[in-house]
C-alpha positions in Angstrom: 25.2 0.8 -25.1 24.1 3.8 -23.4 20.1 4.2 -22.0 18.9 7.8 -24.4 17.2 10.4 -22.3 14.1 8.8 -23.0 14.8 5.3 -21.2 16.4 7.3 -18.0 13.3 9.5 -17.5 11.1 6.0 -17.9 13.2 4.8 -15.3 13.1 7.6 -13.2 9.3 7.4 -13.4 9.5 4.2 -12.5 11.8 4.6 -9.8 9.6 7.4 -8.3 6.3 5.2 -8.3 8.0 2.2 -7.6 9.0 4.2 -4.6 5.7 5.5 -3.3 4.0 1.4 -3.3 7.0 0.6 -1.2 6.7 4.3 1.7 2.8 3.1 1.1 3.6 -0.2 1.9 5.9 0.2 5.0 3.5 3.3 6.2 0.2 0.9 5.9 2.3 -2.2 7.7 3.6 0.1 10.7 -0.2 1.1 11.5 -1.5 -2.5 11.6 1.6 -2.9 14.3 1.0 -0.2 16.3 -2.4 -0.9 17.2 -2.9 -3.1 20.2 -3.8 -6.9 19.6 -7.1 -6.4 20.4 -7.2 -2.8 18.4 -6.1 -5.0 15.5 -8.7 -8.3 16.1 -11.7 -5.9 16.6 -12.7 -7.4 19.8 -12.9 -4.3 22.4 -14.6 -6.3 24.9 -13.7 -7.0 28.3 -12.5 -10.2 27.8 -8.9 -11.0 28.2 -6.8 -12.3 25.3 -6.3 -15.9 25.0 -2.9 -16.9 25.2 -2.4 -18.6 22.2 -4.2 -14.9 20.5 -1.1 -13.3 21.8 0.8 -15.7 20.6 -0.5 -15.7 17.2 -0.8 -12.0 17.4 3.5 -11.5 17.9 4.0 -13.9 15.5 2.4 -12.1 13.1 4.1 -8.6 14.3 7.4 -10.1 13.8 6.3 -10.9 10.3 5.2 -7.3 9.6 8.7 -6.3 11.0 10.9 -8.5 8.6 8.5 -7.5 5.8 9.0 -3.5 6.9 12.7 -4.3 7.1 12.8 -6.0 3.3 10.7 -2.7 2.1 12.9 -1.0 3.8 15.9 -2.4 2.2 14.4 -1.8 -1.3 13.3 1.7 -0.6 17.3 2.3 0.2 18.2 0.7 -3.2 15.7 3.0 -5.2 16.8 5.9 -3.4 20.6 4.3 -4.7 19.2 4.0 -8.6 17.8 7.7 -8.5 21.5 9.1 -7.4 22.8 7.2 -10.1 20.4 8.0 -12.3 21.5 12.1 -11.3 25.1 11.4 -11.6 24.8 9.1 -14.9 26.0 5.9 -13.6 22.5 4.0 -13.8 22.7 0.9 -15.8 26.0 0.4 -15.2 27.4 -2.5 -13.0 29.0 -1.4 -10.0 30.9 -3.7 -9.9 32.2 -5.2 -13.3 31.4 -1.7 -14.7 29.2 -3.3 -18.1 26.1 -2.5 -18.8 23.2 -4.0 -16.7 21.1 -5.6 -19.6 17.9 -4.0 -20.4 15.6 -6.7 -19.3 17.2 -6.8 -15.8 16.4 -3.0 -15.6 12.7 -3.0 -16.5 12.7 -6.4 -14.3 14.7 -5.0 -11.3 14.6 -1.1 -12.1 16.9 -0.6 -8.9 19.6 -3.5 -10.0 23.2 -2.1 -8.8 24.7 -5.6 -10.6 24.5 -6.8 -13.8 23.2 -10.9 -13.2 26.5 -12.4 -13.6 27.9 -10.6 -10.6 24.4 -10.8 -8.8 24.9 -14.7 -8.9 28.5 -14.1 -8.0 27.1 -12.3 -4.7 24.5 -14.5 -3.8 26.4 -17.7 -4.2 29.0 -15.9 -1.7 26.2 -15.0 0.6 25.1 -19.0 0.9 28.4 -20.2 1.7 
């Protein structure tokens, strides 16, 4: 069954703030990482960093990273749902072509797969 023009503009709205938490995310994780480790402990004395600081300190970085890069990933996907929201293919599966239940959408407002073929892909991926 087709979404009414009522459900697609609650999804776009969705879409749109769902959106701006994720930019407002990836902008407020690349600031942390750009300031130097001892920018981002708040010690700006003239002590040297211990090693295992430095250590601690890229771990964490790299963390920040793979989260940006998830974010990332999502923010791609939204921008995805609002083009097929423009060209009326949202809630559709791209694959299978039937329609991605409702409760997937509200769940996962930027699904491109209904959840049979979303298992389908992700049993794939683990092999």
């Amino acid at each position: 069954m087709p979404l009414t023009k009522e459900q697609l503009k609650q999804f776009r709205q969705l879409l749109i703030t769902e959106r701006a938490k994720c930019a407002a995310e990836i902008r407020s994780i690349a600031e942390d990482v750009s300031k130097s480790p001892r920018e981002a402990s708040g010690d700006l004395s003239a002590y040297t960093v211990h090693m295992a600081d430095m250590s601690a300190d890229t771990c964490e970085r790299e963390l920040s990273m793979n989260i940006v890069s998830s974010e990332q990933e999502i923010l791609y996907q939204i921008d995805d749902a609002l083009k097929r929201l423009d060209d009326g293919s949202y809630g559709i599966c791209q694959q299978c072509n039937q329609p991605i239940v409702m409760s997937r959408l509200r769940a996962v407002p930027y699904a491109s797969l209904c959840i049979n073929c979303q298992r389908a892909k992700e049993q794939k991926n683990k092999r």
